[in-house]
N, C-alpha and C positions, 0 to 999 in steps of 0.2 A: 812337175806333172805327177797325179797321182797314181800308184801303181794300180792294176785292177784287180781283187782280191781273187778272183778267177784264176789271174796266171804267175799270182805269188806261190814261190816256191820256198818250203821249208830248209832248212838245212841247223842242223839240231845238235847241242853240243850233248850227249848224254848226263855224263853221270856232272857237269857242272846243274842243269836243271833238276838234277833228284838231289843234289847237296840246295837246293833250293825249295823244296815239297818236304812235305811231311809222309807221303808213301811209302811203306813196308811191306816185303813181302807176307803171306799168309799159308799155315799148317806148315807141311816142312820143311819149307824153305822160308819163312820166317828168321827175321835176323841175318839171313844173308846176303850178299851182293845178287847171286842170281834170281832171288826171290826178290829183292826192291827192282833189281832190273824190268825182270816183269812185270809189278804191280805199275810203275811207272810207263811200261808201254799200256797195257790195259787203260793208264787213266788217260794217255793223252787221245787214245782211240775212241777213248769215249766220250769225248768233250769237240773230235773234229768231224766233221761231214763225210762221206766215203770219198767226193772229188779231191778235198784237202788231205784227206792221207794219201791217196795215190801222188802228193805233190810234194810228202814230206819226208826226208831223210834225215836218221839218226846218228851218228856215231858214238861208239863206246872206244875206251881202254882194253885192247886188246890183255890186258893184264888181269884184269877179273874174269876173262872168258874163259869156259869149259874147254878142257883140248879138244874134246871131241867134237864141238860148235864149229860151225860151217863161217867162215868169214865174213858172209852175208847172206840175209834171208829176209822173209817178208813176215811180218806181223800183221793182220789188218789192214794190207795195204801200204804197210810203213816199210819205207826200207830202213832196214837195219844194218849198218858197219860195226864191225870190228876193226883197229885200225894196227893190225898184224905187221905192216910192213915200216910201218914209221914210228918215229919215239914213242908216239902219245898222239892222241884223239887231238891237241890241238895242233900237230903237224898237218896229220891227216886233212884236217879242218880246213887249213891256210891253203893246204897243196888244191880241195875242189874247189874254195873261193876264185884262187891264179888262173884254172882252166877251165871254168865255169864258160861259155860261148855266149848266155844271158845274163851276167851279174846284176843286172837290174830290176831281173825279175825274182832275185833272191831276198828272204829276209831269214838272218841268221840270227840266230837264238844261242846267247854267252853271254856269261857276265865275266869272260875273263878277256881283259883288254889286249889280248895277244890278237884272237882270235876278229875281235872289233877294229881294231886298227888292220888287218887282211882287209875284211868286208869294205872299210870306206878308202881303202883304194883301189879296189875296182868300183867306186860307187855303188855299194849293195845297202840294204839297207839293213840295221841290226836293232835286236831288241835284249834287255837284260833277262837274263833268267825268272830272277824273283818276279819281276813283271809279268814278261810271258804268261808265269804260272798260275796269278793273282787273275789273269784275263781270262786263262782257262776253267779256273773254278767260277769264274761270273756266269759260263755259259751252261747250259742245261743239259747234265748227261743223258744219254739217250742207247739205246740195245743196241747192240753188234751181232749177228749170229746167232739171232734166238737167246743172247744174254738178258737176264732182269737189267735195269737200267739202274746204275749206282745211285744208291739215294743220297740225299744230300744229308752233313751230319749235322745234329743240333746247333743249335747257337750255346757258344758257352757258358754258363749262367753267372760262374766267377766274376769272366770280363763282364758280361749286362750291367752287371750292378756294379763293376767298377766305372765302366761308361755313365751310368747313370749319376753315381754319385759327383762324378766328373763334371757334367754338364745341367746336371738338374738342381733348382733353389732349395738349399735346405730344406726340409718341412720345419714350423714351428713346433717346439715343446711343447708339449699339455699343460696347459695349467695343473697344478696340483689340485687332486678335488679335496675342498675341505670336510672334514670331518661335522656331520652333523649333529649339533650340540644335543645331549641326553639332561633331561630333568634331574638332578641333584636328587640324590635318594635323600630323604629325611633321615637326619642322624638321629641316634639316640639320646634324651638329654641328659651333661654330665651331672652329678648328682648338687654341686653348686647351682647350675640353671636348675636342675627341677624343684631344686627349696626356694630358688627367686622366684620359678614359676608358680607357684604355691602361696607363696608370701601373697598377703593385699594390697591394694592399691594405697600409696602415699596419701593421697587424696578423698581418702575414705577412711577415714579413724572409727576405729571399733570402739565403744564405750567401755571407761572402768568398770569391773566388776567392783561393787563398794564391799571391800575389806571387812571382815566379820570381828565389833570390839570386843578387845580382851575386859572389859569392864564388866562388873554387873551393872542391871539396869537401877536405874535412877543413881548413879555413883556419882556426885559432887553436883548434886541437882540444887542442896542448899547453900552450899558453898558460891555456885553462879546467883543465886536470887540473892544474897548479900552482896556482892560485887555492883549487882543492877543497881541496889538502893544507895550505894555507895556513889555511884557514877550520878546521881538524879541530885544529890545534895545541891545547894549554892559556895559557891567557895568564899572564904571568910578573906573580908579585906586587908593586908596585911599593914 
């Protein structure tokens, strides 16, 4: 049967859930135990209802508390333990699990299996810390007191993109863009091409200039007209 969240009661291992958070105290008590103590009741006040805090009890290690801290008090409605009279918060823890009158209307909140192995033998029911805490940041904080309401912080942008790369298809490469081809400057011609270029065409023969004779004019002009009469003769039978 399920329990009814109306008459579930907390019962809260302290500093095992803030070893489970990321909460730090703030200004000067930053960095120390009683400044994450705080921060830590702050978050979980602001994450429960006012009926659920009046439902939920904390205990600490009496070992980090101030001397001058009262063994018990109210935060928000939360009761707070100091566990001054026993080893350690997980005695403390087991001794109200044993003498609880309702252990079924209990849900204890540890991750340490001392404290779990109590809870399920009076049939209580338990949850891990880390969990717990994972559930309480799901829910929406909300003002206390005339407090601003803690706002919720960034998404991390490292993990985004590690998630992303993670789970999302490569994108394809670009193609390379190719280079678009430029007209060739015209070279200058080396002096070889420009005497071929100059040169005429094979195909086109330029006429001899006729050579100017070393002879004077009419020079062996009788000497060829003897030749002609010679060549006109009939040649003699032999």
């Amino acid at each position: 049967m399920a329990r009814s969240p109306a008459r579930v009661r907390l019962l809260i291992d302290g500093y095992n859930l803030l070893h489970a958070t990321d909460v730090h105290g703030s200004d000067r008590l930053a960095g120390t135990l009683q400044g994450a103590r705080e921060a830590l009741l702050a978050f979980i006040a602001s994450r429960l209802v006012k009926r659920e805090r009046a439902r939920a009890t904390i205990v600490f290690d009496a070992a980090g508390a101030l001397p001058g801290l009262p063994d018990e008090y109210s935060y928000e409605g939360i009761h707070v333990l100091f566990a001054r009279k026993y080893p350690d918060a997980d005695a403390m823890l087991e001794a109200l699990v044993e003498s609880d009158r309702a252990p079924k209307e209990l849900l204890v909140i540890s991750g340490d299996r001392r404290v779990q192995r109590a809870a399920r033998r009076r049939g209580a029911a338990w949850q891990g810390s880390a969990e717990w805490n994972r559930e309480l940041r799901g829910r929406r904080p909300h003002a206390i007191q005339g407090q601003a309401p803690e706002k919720q912080p960034p998404a991390d942008v490292g993990d985004a993109a590690f998630w992303v790369s993670e789970f999302s298809l490569p994108l394809p490469e670009p193609e390379p863009q190719r280079p678009t081809p430029t007209p060739p400057k015209r070279l200058a011609a080396r002096p070889s091409e420009e005497g071929a270029a100059n040169a005429p065409s094979r195909g086109a023969a330029e006429p001899l200039e006729s050579a100017e004779s070393p002879f004077p004019p009419g020079y062996a002009e009788d000497l060829a007209a003897e030749l002609e009469k010679t060549d006109r003769r009939p040649l003699d039978d032999e």
